[in-house]
C-alpha positions as CSV (number, residue, x, y, z in Angstrom):
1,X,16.5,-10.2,18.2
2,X,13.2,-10.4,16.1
3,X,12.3,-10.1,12.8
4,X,12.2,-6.9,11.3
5,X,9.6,-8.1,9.2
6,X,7.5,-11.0,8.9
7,X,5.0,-13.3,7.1
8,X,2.6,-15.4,8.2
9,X,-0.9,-17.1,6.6
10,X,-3.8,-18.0,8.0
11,X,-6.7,-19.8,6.2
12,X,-6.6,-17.9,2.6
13,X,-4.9,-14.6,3.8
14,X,-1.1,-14.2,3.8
15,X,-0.1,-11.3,5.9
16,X,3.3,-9.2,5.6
17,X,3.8,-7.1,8.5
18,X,6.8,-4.6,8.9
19,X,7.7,-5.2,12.7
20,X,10.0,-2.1,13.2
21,X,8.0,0.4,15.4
22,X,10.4,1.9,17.3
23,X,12.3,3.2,14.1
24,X,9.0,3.7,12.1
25,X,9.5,1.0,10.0
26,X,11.6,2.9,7.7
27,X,14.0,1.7,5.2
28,X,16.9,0.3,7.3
29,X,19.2,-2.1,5.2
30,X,18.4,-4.9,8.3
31,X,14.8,-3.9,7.5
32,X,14.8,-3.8,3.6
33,X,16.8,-7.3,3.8
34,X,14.2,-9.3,5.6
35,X,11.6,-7.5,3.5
36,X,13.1,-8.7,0.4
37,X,12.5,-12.5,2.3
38,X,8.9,-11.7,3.4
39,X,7.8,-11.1,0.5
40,X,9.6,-13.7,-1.8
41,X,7.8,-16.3,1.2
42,X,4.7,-14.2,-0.3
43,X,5.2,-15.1,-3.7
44,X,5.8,-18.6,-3.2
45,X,3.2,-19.4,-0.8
46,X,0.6,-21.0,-3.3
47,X,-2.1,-21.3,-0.2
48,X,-2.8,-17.7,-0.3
49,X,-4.9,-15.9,-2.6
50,X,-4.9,-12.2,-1.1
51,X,-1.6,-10.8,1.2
52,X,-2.2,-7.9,3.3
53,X,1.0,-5.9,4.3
54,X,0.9,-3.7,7.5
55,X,2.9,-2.2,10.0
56,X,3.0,-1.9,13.9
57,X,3.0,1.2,15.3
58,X,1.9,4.7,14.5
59,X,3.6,4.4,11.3
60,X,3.4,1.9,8.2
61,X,6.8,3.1,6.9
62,X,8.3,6.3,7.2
63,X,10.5,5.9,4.5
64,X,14.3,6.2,4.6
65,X,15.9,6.3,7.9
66,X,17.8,10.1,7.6
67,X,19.7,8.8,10.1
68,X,21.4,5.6,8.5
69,X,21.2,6.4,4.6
70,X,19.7,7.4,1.4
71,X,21.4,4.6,-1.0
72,X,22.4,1.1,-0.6
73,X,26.2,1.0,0.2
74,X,29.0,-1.5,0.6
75,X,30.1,-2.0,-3.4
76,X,31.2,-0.5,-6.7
77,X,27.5,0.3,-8.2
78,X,26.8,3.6,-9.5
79,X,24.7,6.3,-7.6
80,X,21.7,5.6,-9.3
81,X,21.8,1.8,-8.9
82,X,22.4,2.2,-5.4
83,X,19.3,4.9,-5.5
84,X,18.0,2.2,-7.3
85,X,19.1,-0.6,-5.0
86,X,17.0,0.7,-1.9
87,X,13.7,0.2,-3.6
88,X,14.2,-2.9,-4.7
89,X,13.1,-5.0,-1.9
90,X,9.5,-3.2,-1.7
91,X,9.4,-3.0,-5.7
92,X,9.7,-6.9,-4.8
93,X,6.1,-6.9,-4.2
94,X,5.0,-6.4,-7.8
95,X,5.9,-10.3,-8.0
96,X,3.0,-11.4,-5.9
97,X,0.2,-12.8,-8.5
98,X,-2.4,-12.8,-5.7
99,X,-3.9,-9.3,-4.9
100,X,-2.2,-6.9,-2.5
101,X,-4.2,-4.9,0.0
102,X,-2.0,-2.5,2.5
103,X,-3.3,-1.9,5.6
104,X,-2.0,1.6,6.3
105,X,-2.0,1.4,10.4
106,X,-0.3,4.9,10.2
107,X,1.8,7.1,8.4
108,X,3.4,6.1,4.9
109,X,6.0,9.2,3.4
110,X,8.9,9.1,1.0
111,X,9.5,5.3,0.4
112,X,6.8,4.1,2.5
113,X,4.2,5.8,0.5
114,X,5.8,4.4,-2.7
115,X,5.3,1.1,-0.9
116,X,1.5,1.7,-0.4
117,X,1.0,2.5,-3.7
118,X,2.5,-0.4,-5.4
119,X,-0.5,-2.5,-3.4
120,X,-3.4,-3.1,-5.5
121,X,-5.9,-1.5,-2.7
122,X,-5.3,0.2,0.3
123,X,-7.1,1.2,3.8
124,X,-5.5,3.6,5.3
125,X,-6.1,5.9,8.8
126,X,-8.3,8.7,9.1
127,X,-5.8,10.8,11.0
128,X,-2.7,9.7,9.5
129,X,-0.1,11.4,6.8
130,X,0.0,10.2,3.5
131,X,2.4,11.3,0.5
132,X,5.9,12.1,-1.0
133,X,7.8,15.0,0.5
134,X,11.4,14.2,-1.2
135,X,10.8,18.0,-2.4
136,X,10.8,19.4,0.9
137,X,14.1,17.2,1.5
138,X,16.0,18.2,-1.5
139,X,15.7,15.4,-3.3
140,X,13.8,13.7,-7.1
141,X,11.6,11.3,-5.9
142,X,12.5,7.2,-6.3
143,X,9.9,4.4,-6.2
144,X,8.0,5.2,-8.8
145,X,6.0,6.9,-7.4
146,X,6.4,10.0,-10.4
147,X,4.9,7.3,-12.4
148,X,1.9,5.6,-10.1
149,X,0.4,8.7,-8.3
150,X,-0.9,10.6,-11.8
151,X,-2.3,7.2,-13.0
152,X,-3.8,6.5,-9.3
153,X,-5.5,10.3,-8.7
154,X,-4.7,11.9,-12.2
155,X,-2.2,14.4,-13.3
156,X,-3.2,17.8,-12.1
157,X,-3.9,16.6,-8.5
158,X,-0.6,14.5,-8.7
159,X,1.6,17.4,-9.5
160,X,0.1,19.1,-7.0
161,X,1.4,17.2,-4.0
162,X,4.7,16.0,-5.8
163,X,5.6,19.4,-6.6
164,X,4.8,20.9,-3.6
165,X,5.4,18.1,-1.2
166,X,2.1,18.2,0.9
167,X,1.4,15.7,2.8
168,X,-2.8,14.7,3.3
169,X,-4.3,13.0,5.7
170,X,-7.0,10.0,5.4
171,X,-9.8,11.8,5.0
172,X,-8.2,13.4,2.2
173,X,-6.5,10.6,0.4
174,X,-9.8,8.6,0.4
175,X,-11.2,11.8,-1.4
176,X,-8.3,12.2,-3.9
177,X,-8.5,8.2,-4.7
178,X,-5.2,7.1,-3.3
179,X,-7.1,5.2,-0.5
180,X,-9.9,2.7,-1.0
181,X,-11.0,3.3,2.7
182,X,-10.0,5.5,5.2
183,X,-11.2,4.1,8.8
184,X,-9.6,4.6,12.9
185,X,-6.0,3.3,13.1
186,X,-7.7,1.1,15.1
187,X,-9.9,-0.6,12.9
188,X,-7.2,-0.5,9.7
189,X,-6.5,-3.9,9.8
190,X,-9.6,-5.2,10.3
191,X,-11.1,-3.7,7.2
192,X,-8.5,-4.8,4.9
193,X,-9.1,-8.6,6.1
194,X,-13.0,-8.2,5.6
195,X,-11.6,-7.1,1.8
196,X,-9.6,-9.9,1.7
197,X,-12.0,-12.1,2.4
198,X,-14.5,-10.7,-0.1
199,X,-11.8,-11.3,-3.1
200,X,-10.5,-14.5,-1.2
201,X,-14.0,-16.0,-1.7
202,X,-13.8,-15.4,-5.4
203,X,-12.6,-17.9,-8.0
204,X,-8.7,-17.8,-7.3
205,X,-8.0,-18.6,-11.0
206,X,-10.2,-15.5,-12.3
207,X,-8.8,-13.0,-9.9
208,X,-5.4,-14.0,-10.7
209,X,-6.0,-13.6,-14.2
210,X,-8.4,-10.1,-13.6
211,X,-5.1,-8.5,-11.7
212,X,-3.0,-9.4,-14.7
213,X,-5.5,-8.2,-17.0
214,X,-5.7,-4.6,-15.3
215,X,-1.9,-4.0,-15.4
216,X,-1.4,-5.1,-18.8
217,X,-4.4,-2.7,-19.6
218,X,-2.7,0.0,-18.5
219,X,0.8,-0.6,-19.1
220,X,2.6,-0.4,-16.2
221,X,6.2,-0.7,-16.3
222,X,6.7,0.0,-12.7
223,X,10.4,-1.2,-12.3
224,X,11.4,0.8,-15.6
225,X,9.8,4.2,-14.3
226,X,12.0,3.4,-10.5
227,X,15.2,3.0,-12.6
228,X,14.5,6.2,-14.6
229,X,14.0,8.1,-11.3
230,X,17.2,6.7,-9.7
231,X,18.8,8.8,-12.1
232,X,17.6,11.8,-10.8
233,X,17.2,11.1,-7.3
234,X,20.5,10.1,-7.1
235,X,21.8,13.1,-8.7
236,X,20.2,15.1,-5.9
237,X,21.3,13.2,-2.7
238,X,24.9,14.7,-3.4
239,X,23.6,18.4,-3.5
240,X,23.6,21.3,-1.3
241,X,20.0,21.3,-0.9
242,X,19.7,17.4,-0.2
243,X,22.1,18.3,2.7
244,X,20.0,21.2,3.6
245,X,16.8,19.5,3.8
246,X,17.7,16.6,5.9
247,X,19.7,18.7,7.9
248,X,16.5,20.6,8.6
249,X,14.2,17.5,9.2
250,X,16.2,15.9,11.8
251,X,16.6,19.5,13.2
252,X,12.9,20.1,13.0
253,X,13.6,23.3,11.1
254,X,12.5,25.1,8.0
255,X,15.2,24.4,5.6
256,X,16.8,26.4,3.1
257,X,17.4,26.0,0.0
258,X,19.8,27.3,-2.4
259,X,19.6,25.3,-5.6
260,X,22.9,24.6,-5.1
């Protein structure tokens, strides 16, 4: 059986690459689990000065799997550390010192779009969907993404499509500022390796240092804003309404909700 996800260099450029297309990539426990080893072989791969994480398929990661489950199972933890427990392995990424660029070959919602946004820069596809619908579903978001989208696009647009659960589409996530460049699926990849080979070409020490420099600037405590929202997302998965709205999804129906 192969990898469900994978990492490889060549030259300067280390490339992740979720390999799950006929499950969307999304958050299986097989597929979190190698994750967590991709991108620890990421970390401590001192050849590479940019990684690039991508997808095959039509999707980069649709998020959790609504058909396996929402929370990390199999031991005593509380709900919200197992709420917790399932962004861990993409929260991982925040370890790489090098700069992360995601290639966004398709769509990334729920999880998966917390995983683009913990990249540094991302290219994304003019025609795919982009955002966090865990309103829709009955559920408090996880990931941090509460946290990164109103520092990435600003407040008033980031309530906007957390409260409402929109998704957009490239064109308009270029606009909004949560992608650097929106291009053809086709041509996704390609773009983020020319933009890994512009910073690649830079002084490795420097852009090391300038990546550091930016997140202490802004004081991002990424891993402290997931575990506040486990709390609350984990509070939700065991409503009425979280039943409701998956229910609905997988049915491909207009859920509703009871705010029970």
């Amino acid at each position: 059986m192969s990898v469900s996800v994978r990492y490889e260099r060549a030259g300067l450029i280390g490339t992740l690459t979720l390999d799950r297309p006929d499950n969307r990539n999304s958050m299986t426990p097989e597929l979190l689990d190698a994750f967590a080893v991709a991108s620890r072989a990421a970390r401590d791969d001192a050849g590479a000065r940019v990684v690039i994480v991508t997808g095959t398929g039509t999707s980069f990661s649709a998020g959790a799997d609504f058909k396996s489950t929402l929370q990390r199972e199999g031991d005593a933890r509380a709900p919200n550390e197992k709420s917790y427990a399932m962004y861990e392995p993409f929260l991982s990424l925040l370890e790489v010192a090098v700069p992360v660029i995601g290639a966004l070959n398709g769509h990334a919602v729920g999880g998966g779009f917390g995983l683009a946004l913990v990249c540094d820069l991302r290219v994304g596809a003019l025609d795919a969907k982009y955002g966090a619908n865990f309103v829709r579903l009955g559920l408090a978001p996880g990931m941090a993404i509460s946290y990164l989208l109103p520092r990435l696009i600003g407040l008033a647009r980031a309530n906007e499509l957390l409260l409402t659960g929109r998704l957009v589409d490239g064109r308009e996530a270029e606009a909004l500022g949560i992608l650097n460049r929106a291009v053809p699926a086709a041509d996704v990849l390609a773009t983020a390796q020319e933009l890994a080979r512009a910073i690649a070409e830079a002084a490795p020490l420097a852009v090391r240092a300038t990546k550091q420099a930016i997140r202490r600037g802004l004081d991002l405590h990424v891993r402290e804003a997931a575990h506040a929202e486990a709390y609350a997302q984990a509070e939700t998965v065991a409503t009425d309404d979280a039943r409701e709205g998956i229910a609905a999804l997988l049915a491909k129906r207009t859920p509703q909700f009871t705010g029970r």
